[in-house]
C-alpha positions as CSV (number, residue, x, y, z in Angstrom):
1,X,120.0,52.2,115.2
2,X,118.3,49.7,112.9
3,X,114.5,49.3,112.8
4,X,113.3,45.5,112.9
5,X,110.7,45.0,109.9
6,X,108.0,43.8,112.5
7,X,108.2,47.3,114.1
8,X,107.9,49.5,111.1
9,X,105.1,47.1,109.8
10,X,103.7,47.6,113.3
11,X,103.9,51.9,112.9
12,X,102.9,51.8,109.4
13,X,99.6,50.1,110.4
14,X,98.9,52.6,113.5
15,X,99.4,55.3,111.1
16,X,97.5,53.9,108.4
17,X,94.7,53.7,111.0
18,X,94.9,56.8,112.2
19,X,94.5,58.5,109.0
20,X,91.6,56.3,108.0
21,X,89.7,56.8,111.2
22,X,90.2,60.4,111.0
23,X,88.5,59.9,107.4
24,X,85.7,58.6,108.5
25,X,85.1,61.2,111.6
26,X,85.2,63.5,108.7
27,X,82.7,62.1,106.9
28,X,80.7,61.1,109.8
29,X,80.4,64.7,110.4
30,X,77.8,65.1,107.0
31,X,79.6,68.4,106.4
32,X,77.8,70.5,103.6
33,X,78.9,69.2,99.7
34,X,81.6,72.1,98.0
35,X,78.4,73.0,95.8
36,X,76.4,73.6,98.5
37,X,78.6,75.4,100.7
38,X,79.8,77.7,97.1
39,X,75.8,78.3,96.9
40,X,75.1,79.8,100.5
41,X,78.8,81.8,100.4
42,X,78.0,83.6,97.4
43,X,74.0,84.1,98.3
44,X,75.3,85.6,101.4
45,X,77.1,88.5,99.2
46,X,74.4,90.7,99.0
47,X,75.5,94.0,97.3
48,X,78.2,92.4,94.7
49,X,78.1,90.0,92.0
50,X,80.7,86.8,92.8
51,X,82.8,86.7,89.7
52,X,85.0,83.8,91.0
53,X,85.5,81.9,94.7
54,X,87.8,79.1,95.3
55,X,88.1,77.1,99.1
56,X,91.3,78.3,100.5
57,X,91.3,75.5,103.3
58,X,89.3,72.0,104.2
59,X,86.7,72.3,106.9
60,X,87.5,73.0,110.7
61,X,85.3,72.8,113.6
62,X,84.8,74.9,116.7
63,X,83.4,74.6,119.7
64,X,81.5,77.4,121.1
65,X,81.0,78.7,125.0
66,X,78.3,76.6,126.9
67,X,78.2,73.9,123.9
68,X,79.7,70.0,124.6
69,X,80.4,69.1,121.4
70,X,81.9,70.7,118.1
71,X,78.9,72.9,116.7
72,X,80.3,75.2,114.2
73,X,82.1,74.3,110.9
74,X,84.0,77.0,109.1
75,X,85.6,76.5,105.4
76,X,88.1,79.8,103.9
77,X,87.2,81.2,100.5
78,X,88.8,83.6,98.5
79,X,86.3,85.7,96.1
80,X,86.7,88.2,93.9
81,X,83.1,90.3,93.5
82,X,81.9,93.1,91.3
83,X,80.1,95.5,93.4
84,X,76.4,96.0,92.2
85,X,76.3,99.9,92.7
86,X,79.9,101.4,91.8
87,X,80.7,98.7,89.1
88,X,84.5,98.1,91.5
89,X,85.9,94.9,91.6
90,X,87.8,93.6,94.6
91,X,89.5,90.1,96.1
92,X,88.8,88.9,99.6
93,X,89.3,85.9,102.1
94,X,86.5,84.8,104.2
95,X,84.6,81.9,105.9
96,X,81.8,80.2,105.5
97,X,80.3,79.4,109.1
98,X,77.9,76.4,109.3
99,X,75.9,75.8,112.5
100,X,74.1,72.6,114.2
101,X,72.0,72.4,117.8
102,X,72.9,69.3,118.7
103,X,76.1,66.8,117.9
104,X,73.8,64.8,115.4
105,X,71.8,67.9,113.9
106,X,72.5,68.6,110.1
107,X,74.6,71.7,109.5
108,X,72.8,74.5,108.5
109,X,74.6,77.8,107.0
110,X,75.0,80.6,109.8
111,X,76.9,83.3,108.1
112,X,80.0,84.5,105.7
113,X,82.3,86.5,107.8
114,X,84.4,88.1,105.4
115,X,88.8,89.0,106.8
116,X,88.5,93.0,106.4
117,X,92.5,93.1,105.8
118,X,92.2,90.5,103.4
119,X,90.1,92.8,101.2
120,X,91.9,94.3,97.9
121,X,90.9,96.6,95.2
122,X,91.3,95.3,91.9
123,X,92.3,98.2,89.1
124,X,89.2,100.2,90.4
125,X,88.7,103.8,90.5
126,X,88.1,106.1,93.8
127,X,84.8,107.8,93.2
128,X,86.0,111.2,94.6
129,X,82.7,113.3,92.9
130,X,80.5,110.5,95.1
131,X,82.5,110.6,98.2
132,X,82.6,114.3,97.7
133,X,78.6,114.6,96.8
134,X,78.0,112.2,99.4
135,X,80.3,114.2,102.3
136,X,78.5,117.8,101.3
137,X,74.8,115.8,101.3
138,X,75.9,114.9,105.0
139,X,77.0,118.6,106.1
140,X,74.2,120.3,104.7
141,X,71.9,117.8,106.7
142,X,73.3,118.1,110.1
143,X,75.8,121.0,110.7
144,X,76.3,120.4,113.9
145,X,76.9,117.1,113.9
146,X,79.8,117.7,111.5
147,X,81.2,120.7,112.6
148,X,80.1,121.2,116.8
149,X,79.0,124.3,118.0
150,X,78.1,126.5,114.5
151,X,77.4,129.7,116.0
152,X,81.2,130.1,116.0
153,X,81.4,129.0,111.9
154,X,82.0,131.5,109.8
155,X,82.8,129.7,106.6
156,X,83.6,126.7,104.8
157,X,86.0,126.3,102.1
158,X,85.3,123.8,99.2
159,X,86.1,120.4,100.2
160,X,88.4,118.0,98.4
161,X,88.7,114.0,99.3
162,X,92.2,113.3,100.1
163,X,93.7,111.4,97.1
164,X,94.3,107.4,98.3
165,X,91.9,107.6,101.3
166,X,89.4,105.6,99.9
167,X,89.2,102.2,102.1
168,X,86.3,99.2,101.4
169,X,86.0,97.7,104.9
170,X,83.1,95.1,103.9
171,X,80.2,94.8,101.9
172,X,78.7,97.0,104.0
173,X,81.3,99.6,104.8
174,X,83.7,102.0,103.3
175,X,85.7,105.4,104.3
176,X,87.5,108.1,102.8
177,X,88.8,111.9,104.0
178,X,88.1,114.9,102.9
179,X,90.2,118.1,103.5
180,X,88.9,121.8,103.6
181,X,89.6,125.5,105.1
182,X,87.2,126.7,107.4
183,X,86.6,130.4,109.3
184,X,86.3,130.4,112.9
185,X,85.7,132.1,115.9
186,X,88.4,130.9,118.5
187,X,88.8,132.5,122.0
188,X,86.3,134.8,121.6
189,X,88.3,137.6,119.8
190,X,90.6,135.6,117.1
191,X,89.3,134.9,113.5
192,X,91.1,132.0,112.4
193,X,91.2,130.1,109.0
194,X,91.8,126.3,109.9
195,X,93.0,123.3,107.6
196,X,90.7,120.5,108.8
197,X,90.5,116.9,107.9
198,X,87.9,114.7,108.7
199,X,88.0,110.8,108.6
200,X,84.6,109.5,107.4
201,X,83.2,106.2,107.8
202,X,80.2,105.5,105.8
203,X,77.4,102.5,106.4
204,X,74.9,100.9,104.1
205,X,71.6,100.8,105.8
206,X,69.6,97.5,105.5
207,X,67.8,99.0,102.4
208,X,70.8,98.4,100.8
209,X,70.8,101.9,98.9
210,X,71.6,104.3,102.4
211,X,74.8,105.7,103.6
212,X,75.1,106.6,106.8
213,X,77.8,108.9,107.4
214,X,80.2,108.9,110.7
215,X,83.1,111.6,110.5
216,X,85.8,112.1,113.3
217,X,88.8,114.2,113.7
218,X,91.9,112.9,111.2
219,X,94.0,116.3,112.0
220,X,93.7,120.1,111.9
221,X,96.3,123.1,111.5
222,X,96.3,126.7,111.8
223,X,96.2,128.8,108.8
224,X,95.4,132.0,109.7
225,X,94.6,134.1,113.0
226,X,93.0,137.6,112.8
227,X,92.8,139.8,116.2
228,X,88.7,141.2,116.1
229,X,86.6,143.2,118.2
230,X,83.6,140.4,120.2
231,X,81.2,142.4,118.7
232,X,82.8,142.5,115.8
233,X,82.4,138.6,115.2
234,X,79.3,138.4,117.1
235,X,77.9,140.6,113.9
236,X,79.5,138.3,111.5
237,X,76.8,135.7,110.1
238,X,77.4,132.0,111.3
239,X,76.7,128.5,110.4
240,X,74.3,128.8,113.0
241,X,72.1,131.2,111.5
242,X,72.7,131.2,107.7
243,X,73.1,127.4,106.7
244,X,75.5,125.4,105.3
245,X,74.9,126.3,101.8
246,X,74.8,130.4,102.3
247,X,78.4,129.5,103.5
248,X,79.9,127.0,101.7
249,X,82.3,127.8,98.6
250,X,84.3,129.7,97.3
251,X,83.9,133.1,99.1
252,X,83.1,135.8,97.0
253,X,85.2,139.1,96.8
254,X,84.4,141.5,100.1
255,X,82.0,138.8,101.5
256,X,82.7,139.3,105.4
């Protein structure tokens, strides 16, 4: 089928239109200059220095429950940061999220929300001797909210983080695991030694120097099950009684 001139003359103007007036609904919506926007992205970074960011995508605007009109803006960048307390450098993807009350209002910067699976390490390090410092700091402080009841603890083996467990989650979060042998009481006459490993996740307080520590199950096998007299292992000394640090180690030769 053959086009008559007059007709694609005729498109190529509604097109030409079109593009133009979505030009200008861009620029009638005063959207924040690049420097600008780069400025508030990288102030929003607070514990890691931005090495490099680049915009990943123009701007796109949402329209939020209970509002009548477009009033967020979000732009992608990709950044690669230093962290400010470890010295690691990663890569991630995020947004820049711009706010306004009303359809005329200027934008005004709301937040970075950084893509957690867009976050990579960049030739860094695991800090095992940290994570490690940082688990045992956690035990010793609250026993029982690491380990339940403690009356039925009867040791603790040295801990190791589990090689490749190390995760940064966000600015603000990390995790690792940690793997040890433990002694136990289990249904009241058994002794058993336990292979445990705990999944720890670990956030910064808003001092911006505080961990706090959050560890849950991540698997646990039997090692070792000794038949005992109750009274037997009621003698025995505990987590409960004793501490974490009159129990934790290596066990010494003959130590019951």
């Amino acid at each position: 089928m053959k086009i008559q001139p007059h007709i694609g003359r005729m498109v190529l103007g509604v097109l030409s239109l079109f593009l133009l007036a979505g030009m200008q609904d861009v620029k009638a919506q005063g959207f924040p200059t690049d420097s600008r926007t780069m400025i508030d992205a990288k102030a929003a970074i607070k514990t890691a220095t931005v090495e490099k960011a680049t915009f990943t995508s123009g701007w796109k605007l949402e329209q939020e429950s209970g509002f009548l009109f477009n009033n967020l803006a979000k732009r992608a960048i990709e950044m690669v940061v230093k962290d400010n307390g470890t010295g690691e450098k990663r890569s991630f993807e995020g947004l820049a999220i711009y706010k306004r009350s009303t359809a005329s209002s200027p934008w005004t910067f709301s937040r970075f929300f950084t893509y957690s699976n867009s976050i990579k390490m960049l030739g860094g390090k695991e800090d095992t001797e940290k994570f490690k410092q940082m688990t045992l700091d956690g035990m010793k402080a609250d026993p029982a909210g690491w380990f339940g009841d403690t009356s039925g603890i009867f040791w603790i083996y040295p801990i190791e983080v589990v090689p490749g467990s190390y995760r940064k989650e966000s600015d603000r979060s990390m995790g690792w695991e940690v793997r040890f042998d433990m002694e136990l009481r289990w249904d009241y006459k058994f002794l058993v030694t336990r292979s445990q490993t705990l999944k720890i996740d670990a956030y910064l307080g808003q001092d911006g120097k505080t961990w706090t520590l959050d560890p849950g199950n991540g698997g646990q096998k039997e090692v070792k099950r000794q038949e005992m007299k109750p009274s037997d292992l009621d003698a025995m000394p505990n987590l409960s009684k004793k501490g974490f640090t009159a129990l934790y180690g290596e066990k010494p030769a003959g130590a019951k």
